[in-house]
KEZA-483476 format. One line per 4 residues: number of its first residue (from 1); for each residue x, y, z of N, C-alpha, C. Coordinates in steps of 0.2 Angstrom, whole numbers. Layout:
KEZA-483476
NUM> X,Y,Z,X,Y,Z,X,Y,Z | ...
//
This chain:
KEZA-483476
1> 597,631,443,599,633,449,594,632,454 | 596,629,460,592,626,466,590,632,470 | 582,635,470,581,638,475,582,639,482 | 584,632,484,584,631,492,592,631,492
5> 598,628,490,603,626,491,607,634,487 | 604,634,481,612,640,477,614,639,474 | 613,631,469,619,627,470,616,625,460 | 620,620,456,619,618,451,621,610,452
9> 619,605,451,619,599,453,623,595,449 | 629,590,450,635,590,445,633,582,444 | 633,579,449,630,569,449,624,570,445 | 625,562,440,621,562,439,615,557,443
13> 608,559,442,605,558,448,602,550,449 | 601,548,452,598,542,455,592,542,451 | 587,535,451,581,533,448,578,534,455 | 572,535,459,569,534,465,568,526,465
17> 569,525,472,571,518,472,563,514,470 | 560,508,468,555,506,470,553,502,475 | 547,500,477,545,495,484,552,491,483 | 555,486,488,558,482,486,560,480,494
21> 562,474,495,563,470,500,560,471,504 | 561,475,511,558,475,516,551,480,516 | 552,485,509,547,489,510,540,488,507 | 541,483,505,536,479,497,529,477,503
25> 524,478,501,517,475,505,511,475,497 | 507,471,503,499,469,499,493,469,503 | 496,471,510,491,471,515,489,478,516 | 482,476,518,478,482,521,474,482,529
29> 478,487,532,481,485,539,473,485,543 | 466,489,540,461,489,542,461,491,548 | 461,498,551,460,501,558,453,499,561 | 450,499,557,442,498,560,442,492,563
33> 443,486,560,442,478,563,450,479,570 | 457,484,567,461,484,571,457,487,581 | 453,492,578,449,494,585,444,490,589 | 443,482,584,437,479,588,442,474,591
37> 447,473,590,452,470,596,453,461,592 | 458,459,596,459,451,592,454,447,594 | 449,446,599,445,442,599,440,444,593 | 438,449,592,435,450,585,439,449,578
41> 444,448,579,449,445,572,448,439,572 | 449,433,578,448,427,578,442,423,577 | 437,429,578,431,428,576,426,428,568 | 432,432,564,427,432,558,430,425,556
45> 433,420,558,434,416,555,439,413,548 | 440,418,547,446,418,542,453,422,544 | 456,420,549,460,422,554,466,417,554 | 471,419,552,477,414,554,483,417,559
49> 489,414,562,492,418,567,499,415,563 | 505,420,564,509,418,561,514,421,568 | 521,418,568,526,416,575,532,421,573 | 534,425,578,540,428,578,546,428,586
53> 550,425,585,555,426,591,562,427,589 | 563,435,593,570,438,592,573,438,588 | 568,441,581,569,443,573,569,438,570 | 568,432,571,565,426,569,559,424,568
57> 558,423,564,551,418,560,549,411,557 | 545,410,560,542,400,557,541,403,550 | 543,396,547,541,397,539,543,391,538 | 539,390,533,538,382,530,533,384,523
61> 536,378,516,534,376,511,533,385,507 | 539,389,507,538,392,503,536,400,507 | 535,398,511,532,405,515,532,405,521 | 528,411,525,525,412,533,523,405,535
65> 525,403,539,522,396,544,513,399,547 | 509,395,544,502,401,548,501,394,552 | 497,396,559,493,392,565,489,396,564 | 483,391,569,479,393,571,477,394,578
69> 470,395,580,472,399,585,475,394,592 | 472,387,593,473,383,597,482,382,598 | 486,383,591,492,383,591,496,388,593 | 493,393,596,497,399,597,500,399,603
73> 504,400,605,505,399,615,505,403,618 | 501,404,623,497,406,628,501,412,630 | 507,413,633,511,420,633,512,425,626 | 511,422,620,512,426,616,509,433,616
77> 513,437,614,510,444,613,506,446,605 | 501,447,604,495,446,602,493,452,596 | 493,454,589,491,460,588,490,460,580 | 487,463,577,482,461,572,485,465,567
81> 487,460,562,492,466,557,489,465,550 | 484,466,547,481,467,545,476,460,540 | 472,462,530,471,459,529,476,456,521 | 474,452,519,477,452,511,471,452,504
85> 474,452,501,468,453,497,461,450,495 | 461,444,497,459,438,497,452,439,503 | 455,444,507,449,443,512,452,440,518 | 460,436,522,459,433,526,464,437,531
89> 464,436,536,464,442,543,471,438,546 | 476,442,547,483,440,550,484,441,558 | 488,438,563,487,441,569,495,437,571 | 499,441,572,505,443,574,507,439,581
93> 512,435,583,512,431,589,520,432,589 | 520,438,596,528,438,598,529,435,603 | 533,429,603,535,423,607,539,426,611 | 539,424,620,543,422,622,549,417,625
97> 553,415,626,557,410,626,552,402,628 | 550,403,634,545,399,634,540,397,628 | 538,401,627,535,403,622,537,401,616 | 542,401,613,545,398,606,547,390,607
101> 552,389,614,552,381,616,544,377,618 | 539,379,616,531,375,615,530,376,610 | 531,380,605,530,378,598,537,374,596 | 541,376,598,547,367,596,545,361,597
105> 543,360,601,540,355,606,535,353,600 | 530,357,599,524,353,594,529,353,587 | 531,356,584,534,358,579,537,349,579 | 541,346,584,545,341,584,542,336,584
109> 537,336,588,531,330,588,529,328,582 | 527,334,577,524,335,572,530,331,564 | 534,330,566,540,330,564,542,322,565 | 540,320,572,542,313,574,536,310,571
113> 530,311,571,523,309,568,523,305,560 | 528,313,557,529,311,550,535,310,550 | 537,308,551,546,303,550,548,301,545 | 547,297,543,547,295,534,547,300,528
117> 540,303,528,541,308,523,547,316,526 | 549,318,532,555,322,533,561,316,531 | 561,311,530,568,308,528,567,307,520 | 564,308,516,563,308,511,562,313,505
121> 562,319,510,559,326,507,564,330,511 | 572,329,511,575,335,515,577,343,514 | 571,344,512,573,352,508,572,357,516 | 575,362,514,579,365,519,579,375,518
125> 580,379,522,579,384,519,571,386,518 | 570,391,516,561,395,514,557,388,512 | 557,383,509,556,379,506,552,371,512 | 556,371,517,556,367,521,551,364,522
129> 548,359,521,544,353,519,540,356,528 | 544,354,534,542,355,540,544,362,541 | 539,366,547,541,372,549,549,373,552 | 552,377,549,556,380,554,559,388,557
133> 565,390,559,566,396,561,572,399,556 | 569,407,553,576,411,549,572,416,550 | 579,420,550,578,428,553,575,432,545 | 573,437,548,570,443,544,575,445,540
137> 581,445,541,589,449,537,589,443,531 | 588,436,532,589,430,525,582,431,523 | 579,430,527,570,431,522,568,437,517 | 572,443,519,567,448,518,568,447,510
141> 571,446,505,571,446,497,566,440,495 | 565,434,497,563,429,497,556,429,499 | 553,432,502,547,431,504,541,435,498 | 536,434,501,530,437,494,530,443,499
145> 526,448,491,523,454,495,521,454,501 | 515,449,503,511,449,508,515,446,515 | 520,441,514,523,440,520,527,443,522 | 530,445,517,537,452,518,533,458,525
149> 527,461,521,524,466,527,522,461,532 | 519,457,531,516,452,541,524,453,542 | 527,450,539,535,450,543,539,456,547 | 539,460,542,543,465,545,535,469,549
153> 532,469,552,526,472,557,528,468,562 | 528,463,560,526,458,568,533,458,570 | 540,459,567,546,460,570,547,467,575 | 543,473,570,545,476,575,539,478,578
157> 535,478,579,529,476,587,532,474,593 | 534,467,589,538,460,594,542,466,598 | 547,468,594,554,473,600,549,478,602 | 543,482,599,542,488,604,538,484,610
161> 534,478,611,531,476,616,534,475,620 | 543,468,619,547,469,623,550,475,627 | 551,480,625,554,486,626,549,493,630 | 544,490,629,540,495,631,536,493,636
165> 536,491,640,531,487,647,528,491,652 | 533,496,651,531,500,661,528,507,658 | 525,512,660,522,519,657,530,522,660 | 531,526,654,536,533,657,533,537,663
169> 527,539,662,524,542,666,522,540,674 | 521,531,675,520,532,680,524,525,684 | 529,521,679,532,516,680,528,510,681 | 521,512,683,517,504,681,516,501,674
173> 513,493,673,512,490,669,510,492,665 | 510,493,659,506,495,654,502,488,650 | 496,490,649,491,486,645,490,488,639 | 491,479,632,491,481,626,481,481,625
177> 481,485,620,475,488,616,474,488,610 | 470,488,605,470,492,602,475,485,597 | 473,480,598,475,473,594,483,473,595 | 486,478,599,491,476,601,496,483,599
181> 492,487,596,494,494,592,497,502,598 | 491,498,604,493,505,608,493,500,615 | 499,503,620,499,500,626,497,506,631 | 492,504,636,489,511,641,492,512,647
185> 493,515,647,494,517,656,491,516,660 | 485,510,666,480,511,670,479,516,675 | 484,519,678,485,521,681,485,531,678 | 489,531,674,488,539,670,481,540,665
189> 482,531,661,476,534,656,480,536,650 | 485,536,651,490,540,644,492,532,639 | 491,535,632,493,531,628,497,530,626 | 501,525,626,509,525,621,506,520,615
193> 511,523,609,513,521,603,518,516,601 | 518,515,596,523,511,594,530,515,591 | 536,514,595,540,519,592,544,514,586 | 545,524,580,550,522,573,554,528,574
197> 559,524,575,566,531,574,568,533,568 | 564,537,566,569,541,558,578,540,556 | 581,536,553,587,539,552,589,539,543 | 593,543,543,595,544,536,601,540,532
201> 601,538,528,607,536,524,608,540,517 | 616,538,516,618,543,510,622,539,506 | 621,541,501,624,539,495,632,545,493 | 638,549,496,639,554,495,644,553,488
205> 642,558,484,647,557,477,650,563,477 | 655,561,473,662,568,471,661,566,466 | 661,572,461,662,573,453,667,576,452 | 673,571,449,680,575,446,680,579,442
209> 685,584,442,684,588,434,683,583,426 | 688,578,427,684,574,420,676,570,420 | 675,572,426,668,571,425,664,562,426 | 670,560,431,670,552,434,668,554,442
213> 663,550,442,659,549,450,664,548,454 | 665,549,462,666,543,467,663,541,471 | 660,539,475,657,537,480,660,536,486 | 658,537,491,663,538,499,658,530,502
217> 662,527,506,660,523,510,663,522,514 | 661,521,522,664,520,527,661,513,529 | 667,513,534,669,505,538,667,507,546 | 662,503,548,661,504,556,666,505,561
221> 665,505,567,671,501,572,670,494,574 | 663,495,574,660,486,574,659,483,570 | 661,482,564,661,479,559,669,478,558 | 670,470,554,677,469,550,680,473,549
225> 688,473,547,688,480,544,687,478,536 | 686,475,532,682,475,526,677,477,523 | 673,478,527,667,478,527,664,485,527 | 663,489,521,660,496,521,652,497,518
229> 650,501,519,643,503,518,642,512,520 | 636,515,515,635,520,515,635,524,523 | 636,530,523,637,534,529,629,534,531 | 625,534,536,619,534,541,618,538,548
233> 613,539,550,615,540,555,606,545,557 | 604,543,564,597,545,568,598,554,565 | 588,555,563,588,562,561,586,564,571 | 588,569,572,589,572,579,582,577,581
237> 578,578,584,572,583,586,574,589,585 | 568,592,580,569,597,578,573,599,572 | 574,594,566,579,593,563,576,591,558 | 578,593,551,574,589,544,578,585,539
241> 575,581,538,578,576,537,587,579,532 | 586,584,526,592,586,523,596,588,526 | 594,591,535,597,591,538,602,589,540 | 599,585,541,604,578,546,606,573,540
245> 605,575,534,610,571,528,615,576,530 | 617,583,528,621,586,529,625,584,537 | 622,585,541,627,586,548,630,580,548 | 625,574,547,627,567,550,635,564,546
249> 636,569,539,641,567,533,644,573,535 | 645,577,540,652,582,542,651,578,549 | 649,577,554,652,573,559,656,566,557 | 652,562,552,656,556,553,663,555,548
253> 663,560,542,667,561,536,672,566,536 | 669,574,541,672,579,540,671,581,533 | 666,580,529,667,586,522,658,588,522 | 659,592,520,652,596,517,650,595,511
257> 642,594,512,639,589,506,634,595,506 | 630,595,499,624,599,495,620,595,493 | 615,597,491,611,595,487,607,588,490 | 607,588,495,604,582,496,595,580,492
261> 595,574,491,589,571,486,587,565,489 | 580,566,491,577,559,492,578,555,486 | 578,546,488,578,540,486,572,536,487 | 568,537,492,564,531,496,566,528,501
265> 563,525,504,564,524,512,562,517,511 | 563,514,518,562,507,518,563,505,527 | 558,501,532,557,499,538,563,496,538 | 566,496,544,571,492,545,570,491,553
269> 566,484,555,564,484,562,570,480,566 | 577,484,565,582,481,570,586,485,572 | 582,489,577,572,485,582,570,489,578 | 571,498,577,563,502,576,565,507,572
273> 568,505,565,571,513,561,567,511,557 | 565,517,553,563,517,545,570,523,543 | 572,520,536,579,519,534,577,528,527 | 577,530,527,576,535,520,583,537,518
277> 583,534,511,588,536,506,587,542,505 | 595,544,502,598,552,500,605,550,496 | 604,555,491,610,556,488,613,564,493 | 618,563,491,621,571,492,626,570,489
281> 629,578,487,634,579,481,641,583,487 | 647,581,486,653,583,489,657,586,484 | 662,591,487,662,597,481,672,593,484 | 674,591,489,679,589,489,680,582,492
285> 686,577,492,688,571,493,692,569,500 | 694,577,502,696,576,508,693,577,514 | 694,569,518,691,570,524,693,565,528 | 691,564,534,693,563,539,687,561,547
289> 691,554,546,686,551,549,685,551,555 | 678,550,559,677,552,568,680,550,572 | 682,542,569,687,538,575,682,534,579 | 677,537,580,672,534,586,668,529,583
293> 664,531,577,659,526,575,662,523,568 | 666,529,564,669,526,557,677,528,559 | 679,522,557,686,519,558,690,521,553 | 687,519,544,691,521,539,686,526,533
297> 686,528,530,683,532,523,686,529,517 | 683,530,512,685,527,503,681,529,501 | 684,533,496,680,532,490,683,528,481 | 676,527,478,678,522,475,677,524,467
301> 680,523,461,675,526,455,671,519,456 | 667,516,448,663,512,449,667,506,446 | 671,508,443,676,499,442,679,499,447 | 683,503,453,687,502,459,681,498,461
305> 676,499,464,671,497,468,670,491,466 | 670,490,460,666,482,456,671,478,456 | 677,480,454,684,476,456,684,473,462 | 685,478,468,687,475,474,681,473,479
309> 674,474,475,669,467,477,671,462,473 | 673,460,467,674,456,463,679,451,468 | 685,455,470,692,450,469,689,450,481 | 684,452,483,683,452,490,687,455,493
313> 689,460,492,694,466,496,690,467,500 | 684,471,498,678,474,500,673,471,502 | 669,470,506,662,467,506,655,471,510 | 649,473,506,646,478,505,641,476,506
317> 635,480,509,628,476,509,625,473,504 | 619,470,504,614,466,500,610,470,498 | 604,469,493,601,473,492,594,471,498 | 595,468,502,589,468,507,590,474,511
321> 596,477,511,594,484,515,594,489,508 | 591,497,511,594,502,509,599,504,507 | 603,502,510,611,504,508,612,499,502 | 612,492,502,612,488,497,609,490,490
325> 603,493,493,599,494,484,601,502,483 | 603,507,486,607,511,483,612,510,480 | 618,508,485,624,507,482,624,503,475 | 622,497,475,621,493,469,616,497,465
329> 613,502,465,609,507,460,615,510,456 | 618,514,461,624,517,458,626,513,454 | 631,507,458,635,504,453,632,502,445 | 624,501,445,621,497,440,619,505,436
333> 619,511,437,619,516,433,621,515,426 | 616,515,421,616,516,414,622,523,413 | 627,522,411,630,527,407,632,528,400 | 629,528,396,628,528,390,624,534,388
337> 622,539,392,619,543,392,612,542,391 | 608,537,392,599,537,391,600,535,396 | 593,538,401,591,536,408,590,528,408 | 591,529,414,593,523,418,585,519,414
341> 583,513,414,580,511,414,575,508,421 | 566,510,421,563,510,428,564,504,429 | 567,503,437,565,496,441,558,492,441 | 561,485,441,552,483,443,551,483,447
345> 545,481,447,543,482,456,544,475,461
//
């Protein structure tokens, strides 16, 4: 019996997710060198810069695209995101449109240079013989530990610097610091942060009386109407997080859920959530959707589910998000009665 809740817990439970896709890192962000500013990261010499423009990243031969510093373009926004293990220091370049068309320009040059070998080597994709441009959403499985983290930092940096420019306080410029970590107010002295919006996701299951799961997913308004994925939605001020598993699943579904259980969370810089899983348990299948934001509800046992991904009725996230390595957790649930076996890392 659940001290907090009242309750006995009927689902059988999730495994805790492990590091995976966007939340997987090997870096160590090092505050101290982050406090002597990017000229002093340029400085110790083993400093590379790596390019992002509107959730887009250079990448070539396998990985992050690195420059250096002379390659960097001049309006870039600048900020030190940490090291790897190895000892070498990373620095983050969010490009603006200008900004990204001068790295084309060389990128092309560089291109027309070696001509022969890009016609003889036309590999395409992470692989790309020459640098090119793919968003964070196709990279984020594909990448190494180490560039997954420089990756998903330097995307969301890039959105809070664009979006943050003026002080709330005093509607002047605000200046970046702090390797690009903190922007100041000249005029206040007050320091802004990098904002991360909290929101929750939910896995929500019904247990029949013979003892078969369902899983509820809804369909956006913005999305296809095929297209379903776990219920979500921002934890509100003053609010904790099982909280807002609960409310956010009686606003968008109309039923009431228990027992809410962490899973693990995972950055999702599009622009600035961090994503934390949850199960919660529903005691009934009737519900009734807000019209506003979810359009249809369903729930699925786990052959309905796998059928109509199978035959494409349905089409669900990937496991690059949260919702993807949930859902697919569920689905992949050992039921044979021995625990799941642990994920790798």
């Amino acid at each position: 019996m659940s001290a907090v809740f009242g309750i006995v817990a009927s689902m059988r439970p999730l495994p805790m997710l492990p590091p995976a896709s966007l939340s997987r890192t090997s870096i160590d962000r090092n505050h101290r060198l982050r406090a002597a500013g990017i000229d002093a990261v340029w400085q110790t010499g083993r400093a590379h810069a790596l390019a992002g423009h509107r959730g887009a990243l250079l990448i070539s031969r396998g990985g992050l695209h690195l420059l250096t510093q002379d390659q960097v373009p001049q309006d870039a926004e600048l900020f030190y995101l940490g090291q790897d293990e190895a000892g070498d220091h990373f620095i983050g370049a969010a490009l603006k449109d200008e900004g990204r068309a001068e790295l084309d320009r060389w990128v092309g040059a560089q291109q027309a240079r070696d001509a022969e070998a890009w016609l003889t080597d036309p590999i395409g994709g992470l692989d790309a013989t020459e640098p090119t441009w793919m968003t964070l959403r196709d990279l984020g499985e594909q990448l190494n530990d180490r560039d997954v983290a420089l990756a998903t930092s330097l995307i969301a940096l890039g959105n809070w610097h664009a979006t943050h420019t003026h002080s709330p306080r005093s509607g002047e410029p605000t200046q970046s610091e702090q390797s690009g970590w903190v922007r100041r107010d000249p005029v206040a002295g007050s320091e802004h942060f990098p904002r991360t919006d909290p929101a929750v996701i939910m896995a929500v299951v019904h247990t029949d009386p013979q003892g078969e799961e369902h899983l509820l997913l809804g369909s956006n308004a913005m999305w296809p109407e095929d297209r379903y994925s776990l219920l979500a939605g921002f934890v509100e001020p003053g609010e904790t997080l099982e909280s807002a598993v609960i409310r956010e699943v009686h606003e968008e579904a109309g039923i009431v859920v228990r027992a809410p259980r962490y899973l693990g969370s995972q950055p999702w810089p599009f622009p600035a959530s961090l994503m934390l899983g949850f199960t919660a348990e529903a005691d009934s299948m009737e519900t009734s959707a807000d019209d506003d934001e979810i359009t249809a509800l369903r729930w699925f046992t786990r052959q309905e589910l796998r059928d109509a991904i199978a035959a494409r009725q349905v089409a669900v996230p990937t496991t690059v998000s949260i919702a993807g390595q949930i859902l697919h957790g569920w689905l992949d649930l050992d039921l044979t009665g021995d625990d799941p076996a642990p994920a790798g890392p």
